[in-house]
C-alpha positions in Angstrom: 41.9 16.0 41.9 44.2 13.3 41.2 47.5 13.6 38.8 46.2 11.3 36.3 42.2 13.2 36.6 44.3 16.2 36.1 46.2 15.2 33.1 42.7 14.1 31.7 41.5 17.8 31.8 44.3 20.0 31.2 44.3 19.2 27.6 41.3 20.8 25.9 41.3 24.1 27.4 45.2 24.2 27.1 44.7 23.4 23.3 41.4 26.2 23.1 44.2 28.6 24.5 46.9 27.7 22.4 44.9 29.0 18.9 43.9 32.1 20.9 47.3 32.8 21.8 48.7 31.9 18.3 46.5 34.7 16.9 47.7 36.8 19.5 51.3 36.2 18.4 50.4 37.1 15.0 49.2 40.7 15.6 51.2 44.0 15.4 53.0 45.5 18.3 51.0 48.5 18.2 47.8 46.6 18.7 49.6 44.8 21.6 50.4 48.0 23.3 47.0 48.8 23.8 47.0 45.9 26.3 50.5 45.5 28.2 51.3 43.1 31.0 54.1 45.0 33.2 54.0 42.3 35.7 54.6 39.7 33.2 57.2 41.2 31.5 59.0 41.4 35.0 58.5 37.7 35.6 60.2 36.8 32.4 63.0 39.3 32.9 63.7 37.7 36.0 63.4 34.3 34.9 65.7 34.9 31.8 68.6 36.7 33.8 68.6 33.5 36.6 68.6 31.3 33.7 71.5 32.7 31.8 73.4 33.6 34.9 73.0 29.8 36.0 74.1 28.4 31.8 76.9 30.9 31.8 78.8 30.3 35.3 81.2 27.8 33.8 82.8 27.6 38.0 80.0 25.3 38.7 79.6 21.4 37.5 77.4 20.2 35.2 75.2 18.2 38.2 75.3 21.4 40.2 74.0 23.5 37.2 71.2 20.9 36.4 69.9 21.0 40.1 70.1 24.8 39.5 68.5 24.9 36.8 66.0 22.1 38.0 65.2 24.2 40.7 64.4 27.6 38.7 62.2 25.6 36.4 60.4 24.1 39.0 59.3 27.6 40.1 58.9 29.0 37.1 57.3 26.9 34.4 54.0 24.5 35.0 55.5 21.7 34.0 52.2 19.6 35.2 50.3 21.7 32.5 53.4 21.1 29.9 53.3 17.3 30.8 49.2 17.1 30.0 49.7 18.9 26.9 52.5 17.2 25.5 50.0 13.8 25.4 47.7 15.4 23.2 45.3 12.3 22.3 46.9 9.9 24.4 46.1 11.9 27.8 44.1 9.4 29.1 46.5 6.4 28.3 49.1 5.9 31.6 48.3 3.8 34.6 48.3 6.0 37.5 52.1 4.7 38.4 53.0 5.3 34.5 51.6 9.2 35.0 53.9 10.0 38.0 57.1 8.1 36.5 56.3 10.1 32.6 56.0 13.6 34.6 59.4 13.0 36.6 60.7 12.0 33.3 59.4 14.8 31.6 61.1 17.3 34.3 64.4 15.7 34.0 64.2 15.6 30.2 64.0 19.5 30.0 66.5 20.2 33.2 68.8 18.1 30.8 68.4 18.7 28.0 68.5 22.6 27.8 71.3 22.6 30.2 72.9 20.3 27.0 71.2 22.9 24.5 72.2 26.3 26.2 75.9 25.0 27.1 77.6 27.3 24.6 75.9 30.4 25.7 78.1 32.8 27.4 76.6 36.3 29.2 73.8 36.8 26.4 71.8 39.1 27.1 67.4 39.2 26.9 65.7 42.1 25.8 62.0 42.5 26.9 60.2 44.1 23.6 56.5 43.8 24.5 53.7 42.0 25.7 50.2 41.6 25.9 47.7 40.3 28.6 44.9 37.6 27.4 42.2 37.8 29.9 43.1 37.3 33.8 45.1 34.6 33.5 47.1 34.1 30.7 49.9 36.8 28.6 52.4 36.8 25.9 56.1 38.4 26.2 58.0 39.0 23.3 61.6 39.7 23.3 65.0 38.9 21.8 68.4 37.1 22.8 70.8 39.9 22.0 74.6 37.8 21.6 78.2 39.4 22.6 79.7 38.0 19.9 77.6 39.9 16.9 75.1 37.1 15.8 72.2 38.3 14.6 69.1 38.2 17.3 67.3 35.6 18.5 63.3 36.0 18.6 61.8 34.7 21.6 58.0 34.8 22.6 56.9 33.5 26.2 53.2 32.2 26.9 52.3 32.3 29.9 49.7 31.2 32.2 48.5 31.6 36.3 48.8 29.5 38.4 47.5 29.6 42.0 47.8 33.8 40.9 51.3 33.4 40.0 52.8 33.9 36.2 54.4 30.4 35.2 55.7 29.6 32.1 53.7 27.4 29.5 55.4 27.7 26.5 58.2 29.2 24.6 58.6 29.9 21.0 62.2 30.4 19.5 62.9 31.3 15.7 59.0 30.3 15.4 59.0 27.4 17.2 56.8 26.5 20.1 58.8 23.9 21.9 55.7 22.0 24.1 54.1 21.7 20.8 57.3 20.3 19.1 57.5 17.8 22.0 54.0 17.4 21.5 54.4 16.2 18.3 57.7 14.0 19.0 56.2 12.3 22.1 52.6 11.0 20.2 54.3 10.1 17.4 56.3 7.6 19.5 53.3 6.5 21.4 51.4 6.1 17.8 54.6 4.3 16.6 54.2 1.9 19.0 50.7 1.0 18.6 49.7 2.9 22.2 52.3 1.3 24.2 53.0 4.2 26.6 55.8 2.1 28.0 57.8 3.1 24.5 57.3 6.8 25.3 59.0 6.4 29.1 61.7 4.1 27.5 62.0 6.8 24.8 62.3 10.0 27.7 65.4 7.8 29.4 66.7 7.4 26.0 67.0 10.9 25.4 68.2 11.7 28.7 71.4 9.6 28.5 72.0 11.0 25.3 71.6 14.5 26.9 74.1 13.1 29.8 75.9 12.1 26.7 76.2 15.7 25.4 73.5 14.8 22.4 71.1 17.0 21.7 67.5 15.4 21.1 66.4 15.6 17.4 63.5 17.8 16.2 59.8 16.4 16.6 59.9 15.5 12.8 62.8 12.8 13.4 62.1 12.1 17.2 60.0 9.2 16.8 61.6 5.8 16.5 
């Protein structure tokens, strides 16, 4: 299957998923026990405890923690599922070389900006406090960003998907947020804003990554489009 075939249909069952998952969220942690993923929660422990260990080691510089970081994400999450879904109506839009220039884009725009994001962070620690496998190929982790400094908890749920048998991660929601859905949001209404020009939506990605070289933070998806 070709990139651009593929972006075509990732989208559908990726949304199905999402509302499944959303309910799944929702329920109580005793109904959750009922169905625990151990081997999920150990891929998300491990991918957590890389990730802050690579945001907190202030003795490398910022290129060599973005190709760190670059690296763990490109093991870790499916960023070609992340890409497809983050199009939502406008999947089938990009030329082929449009496709393979917005997924590099995309990739960089994380690696950046959440380096940028999770700058301040310094030896937080993740607390794995339960999970729950959805069929063969998909779970939900939840947990909680414990701080040194005594701020209050941060909530953090994982979805997570297979891929080629592996966990990878799909989504992440923080303070109940999903944050392919937010980019979701941001990245059609720029495409909409624009009358379809995909073209606005890769000029918008380079945008935000030089503001992210820049040290600024992207706004939310309900500013984002411009």
């Amino acid at each position: 299957m070709s990139p651009l075939s593929f972006l075509r249909s990732a989208f559908m069952p990726v949304a199905f998923s999402f509302a499944l998952v959303t309910a799944v969220v929702s329920a109580s942690m005793p109904a959750q026990a009922a169905n625990e993923d151990p081997a999920a929660e150990k891929f998300v422990g491990e991918i957590s405890t890389q990730a802050i260990s690579i945001i907190s080691d202030k003795s490398l510089s910022r290129p060599d923690r973005e190709a760190a970081f670059g690296k763990l994400l490109d093991g870790s999450a499916d960023m070609q599922r992340i890409a497809a879904f983050c199009l939502g109506q406008y999947r089938s839009l990009p030329t082929e070389a449009q496709k393979n220039e917005y997924l590099g884009l995309v990739r960089n725009f994380v690696v950046k900006v959440y380096v940028t994001r999770l700058s301040d962070y310094h030896d937080e620690k993740l607390q794995i406090t339960g999970s729950q496998a959805k069929g063969a190929n998909q779970a939900i982790v939840t947990s909680q960003i414990n701080f040194t400094n005594g701020r209050q908890p941060v909530q953090v749920t994982w979805w997570l998907v297979k891929n080629n048998g592996e966990y990878k991660i799909f989504d992440v929601n923080v303070v109940g947020i999903w944050l392919a859905q937010e980019q979701r949001s941001a990245f059609t209404s720029v495409i909409s804003n624009h009358n379809g020009d995909f073209s606005a939506l890769l000029s918008h990605l380079n945008t935000q990554i030089a503001d992210a070289d820049a040290g600024k933070l992207p706004p939310t998806a309900a500013g984002a489009a411009q």
